[in-house]
One Martini backbone bead per residue (centre of mass of N, CA, C, O) as a GRO file, in nm:
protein
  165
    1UNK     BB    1   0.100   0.034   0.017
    2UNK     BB    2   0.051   0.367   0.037
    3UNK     BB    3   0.291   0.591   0.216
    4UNK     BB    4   0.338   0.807   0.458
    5UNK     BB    5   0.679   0.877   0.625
    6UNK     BB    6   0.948   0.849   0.844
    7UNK     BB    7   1.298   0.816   0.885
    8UNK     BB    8   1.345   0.994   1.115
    9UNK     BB    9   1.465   1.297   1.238
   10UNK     BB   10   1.322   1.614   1.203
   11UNK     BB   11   1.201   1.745   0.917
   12UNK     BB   12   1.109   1.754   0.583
   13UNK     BB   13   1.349   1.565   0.511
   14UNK     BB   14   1.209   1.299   0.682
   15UNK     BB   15   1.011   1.278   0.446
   16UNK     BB   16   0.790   1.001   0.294
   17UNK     BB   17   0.698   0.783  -0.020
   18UNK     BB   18   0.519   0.461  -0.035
   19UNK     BB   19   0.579   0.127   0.003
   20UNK     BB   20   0.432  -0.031   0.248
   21UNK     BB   21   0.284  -0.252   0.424
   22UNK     BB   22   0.039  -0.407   0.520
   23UNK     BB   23  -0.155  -0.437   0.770
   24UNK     BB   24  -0.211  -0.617   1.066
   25UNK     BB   25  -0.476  -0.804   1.197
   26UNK     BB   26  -0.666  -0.826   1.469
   27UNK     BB   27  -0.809  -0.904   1.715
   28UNK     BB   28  -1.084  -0.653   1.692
   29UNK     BB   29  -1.033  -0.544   1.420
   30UNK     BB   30  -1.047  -0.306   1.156
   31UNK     BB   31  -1.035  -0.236   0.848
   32UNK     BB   32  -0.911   0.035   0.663
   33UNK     BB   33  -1.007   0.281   0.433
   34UNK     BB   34  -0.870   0.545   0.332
   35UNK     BB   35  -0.950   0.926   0.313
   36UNK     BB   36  -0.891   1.044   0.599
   37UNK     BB   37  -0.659   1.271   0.739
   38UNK     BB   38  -0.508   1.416   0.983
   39UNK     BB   39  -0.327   1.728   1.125
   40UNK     BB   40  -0.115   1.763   1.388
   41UNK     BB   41   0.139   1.916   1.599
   42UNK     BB   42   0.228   1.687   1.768
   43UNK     BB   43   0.354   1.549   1.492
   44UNK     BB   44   0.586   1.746   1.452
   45UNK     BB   45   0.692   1.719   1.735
   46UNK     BB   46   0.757   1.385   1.672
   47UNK     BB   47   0.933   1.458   1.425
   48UNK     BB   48   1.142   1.648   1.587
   49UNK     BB   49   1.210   1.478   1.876
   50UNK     BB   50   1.045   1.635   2.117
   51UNK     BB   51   0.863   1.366   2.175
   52UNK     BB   52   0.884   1.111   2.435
   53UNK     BB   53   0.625   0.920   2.453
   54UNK     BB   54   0.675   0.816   2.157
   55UNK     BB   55   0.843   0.589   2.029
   56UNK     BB   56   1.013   0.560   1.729
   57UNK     BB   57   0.981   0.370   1.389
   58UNK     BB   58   1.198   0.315   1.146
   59UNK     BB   59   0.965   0.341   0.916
   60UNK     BB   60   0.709   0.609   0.999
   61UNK     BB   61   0.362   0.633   1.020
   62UNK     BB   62   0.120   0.876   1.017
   63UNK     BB   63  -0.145   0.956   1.225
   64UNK     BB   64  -0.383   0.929   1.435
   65UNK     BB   65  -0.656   1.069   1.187
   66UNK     BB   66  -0.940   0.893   1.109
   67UNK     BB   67  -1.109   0.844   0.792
   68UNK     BB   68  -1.348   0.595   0.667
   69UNK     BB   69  -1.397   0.223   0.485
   70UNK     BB   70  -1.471  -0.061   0.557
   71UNK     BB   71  -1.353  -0.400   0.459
   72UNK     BB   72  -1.311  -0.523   0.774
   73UNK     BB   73  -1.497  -0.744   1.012
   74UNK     BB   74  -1.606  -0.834   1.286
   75UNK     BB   75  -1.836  -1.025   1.431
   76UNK     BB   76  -2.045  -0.819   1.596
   77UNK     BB   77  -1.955  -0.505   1.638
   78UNK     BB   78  -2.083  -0.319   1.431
   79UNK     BB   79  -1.948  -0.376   1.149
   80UNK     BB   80  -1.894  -0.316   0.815
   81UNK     BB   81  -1.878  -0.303   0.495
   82UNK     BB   82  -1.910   0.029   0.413
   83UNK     BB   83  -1.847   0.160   0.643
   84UNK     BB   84  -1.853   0.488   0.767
   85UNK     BB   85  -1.562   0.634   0.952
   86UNK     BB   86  -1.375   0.745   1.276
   87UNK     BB   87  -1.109   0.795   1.420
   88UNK     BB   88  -0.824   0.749   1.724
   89UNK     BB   89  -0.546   0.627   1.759
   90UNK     BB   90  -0.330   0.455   1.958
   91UNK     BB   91  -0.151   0.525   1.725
   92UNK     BB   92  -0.010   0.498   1.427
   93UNK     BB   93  -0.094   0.525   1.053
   94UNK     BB   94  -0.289   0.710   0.837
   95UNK     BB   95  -0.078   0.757   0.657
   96UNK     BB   96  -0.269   0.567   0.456
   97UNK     BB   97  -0.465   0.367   0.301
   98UNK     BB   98  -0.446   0.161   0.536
   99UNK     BB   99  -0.597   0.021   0.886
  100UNK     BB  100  -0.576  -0.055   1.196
  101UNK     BB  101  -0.874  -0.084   1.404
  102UNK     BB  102  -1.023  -0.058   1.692
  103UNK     BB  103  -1.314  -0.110   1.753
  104UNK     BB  104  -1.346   0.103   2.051
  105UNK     BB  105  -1.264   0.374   1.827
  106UNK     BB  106  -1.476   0.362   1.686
  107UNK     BB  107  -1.710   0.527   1.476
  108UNK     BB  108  -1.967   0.695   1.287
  109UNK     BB  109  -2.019   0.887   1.034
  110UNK     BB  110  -2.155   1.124   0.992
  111UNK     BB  111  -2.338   1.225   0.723
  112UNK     BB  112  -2.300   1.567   0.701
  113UNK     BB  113  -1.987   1.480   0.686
  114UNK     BB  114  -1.680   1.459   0.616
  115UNK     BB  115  -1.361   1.269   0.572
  116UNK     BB  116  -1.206   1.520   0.656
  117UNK     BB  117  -1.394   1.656   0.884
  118UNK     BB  118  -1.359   1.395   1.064
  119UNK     BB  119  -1.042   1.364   1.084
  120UNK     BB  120  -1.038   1.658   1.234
  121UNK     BB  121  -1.132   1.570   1.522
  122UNK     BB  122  -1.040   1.382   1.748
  123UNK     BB  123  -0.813   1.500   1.917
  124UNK     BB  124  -0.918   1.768   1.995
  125UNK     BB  125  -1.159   1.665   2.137
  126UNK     BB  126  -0.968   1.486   2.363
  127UNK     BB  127  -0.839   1.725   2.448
  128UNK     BB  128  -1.050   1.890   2.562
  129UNK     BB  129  -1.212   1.674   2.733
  130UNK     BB  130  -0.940   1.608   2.916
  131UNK     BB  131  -0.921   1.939   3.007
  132UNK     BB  132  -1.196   1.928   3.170
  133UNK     BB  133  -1.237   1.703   3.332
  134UNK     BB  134  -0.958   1.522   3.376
  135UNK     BB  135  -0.789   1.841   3.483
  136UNK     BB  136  -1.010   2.058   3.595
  137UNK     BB  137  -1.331   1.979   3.693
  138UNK     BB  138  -1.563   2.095   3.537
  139UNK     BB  139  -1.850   2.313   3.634
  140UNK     BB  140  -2.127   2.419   3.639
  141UNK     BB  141  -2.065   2.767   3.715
  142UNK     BB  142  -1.841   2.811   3.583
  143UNK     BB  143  -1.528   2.995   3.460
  144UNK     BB  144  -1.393   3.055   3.145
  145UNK     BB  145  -1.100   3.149   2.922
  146UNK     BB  146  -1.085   3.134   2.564
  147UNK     BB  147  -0.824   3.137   2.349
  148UNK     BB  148  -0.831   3.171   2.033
  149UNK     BB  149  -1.151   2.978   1.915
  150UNK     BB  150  -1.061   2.922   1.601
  151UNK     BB  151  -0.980   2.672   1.621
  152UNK     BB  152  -0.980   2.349   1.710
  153UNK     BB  153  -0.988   2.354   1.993
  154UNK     BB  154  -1.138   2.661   2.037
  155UNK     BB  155  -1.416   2.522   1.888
  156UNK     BB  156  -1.480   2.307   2.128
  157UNK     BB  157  -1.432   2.459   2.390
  158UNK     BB  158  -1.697   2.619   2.348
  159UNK     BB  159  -1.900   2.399   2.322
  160UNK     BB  160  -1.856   2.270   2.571
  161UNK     BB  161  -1.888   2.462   2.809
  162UNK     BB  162  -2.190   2.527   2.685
  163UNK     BB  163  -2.254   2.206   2.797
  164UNK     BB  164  -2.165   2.220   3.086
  165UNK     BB  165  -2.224   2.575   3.181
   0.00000   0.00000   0.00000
């Protein structure tokens, strides 16, 4: 399959692209055909080695956040050859034409959005949501001040706050 992947650490001279192997799929995952990929700052800073959370094995396939359309998947699951879906990775490998997921992870993708915009969703997502609730521990009449609002993160977190109240 095709994918983009890093080389090593650095900048974008360690961007490259091309045949890696496909997935290999565990019981409980779902083959996904990618149709689109997020790209978060976390990548940025983990293609330069600055983020040492976890560390890359290279060539290394990046990317968080996918959407697309299931191959194959588990009976019971929940999902079907056909499913538009989208999740966050628990690892990386999105930038890549297939990818395997955990069936755990993934969601069904709303109709009305398409599947870049869903792939854009997951991280701030839960980056907002992990900042507020398992961090902050915001709670309804509380005070909050979001600068900033118009990125990914900070139109998540105007809509929680505003759902928490």
């Amino acid at each position: 399959m095709r994918a983009a992947f890093l080389t090593g650490y650095g900048g974008n001279e360690v961007v490259s692209h091309g045949e890696r192997p496909d997935p290999a799929v565990d019981d409980g995952e779902v083959l996904l055909e990618v149709h689109a990929a997020g790209v978060n700052p976390v990548e940025v800073t983990l293609r330069a080695g600055l983020f040492k959370l976890r560390k890359l094995h290279f060539p290394q396939i990046m990317g968080l956040d996918v959407s697309g359309v299931v191959l194959q998947a588990p009976s019971g699951s929940g999902h079907k050859p056909g499913d538009a879906v989208y999740a966050r990775l628990a690892g990386l490998g999105a930038y890549a034409e297939r990818v395997a997921v955990p069936v755990s992870l993934l969601a069904h993708k709303p109709k009305a959005i398409t599947h870049q915009e869903a792939a854009s969703l997951p991280t701030v997502a839960l980056t907002t949501w992990q900042s507020f609730y398992e961090r902050a521990k915001l709670k309804s009449g509380e005070s909050l001040l979001i600068q900033a609002g118009a990125g990914g993160i900070g139109s998540f977190a105007i809509q929680l706050a505003k759902h928490i109240g």
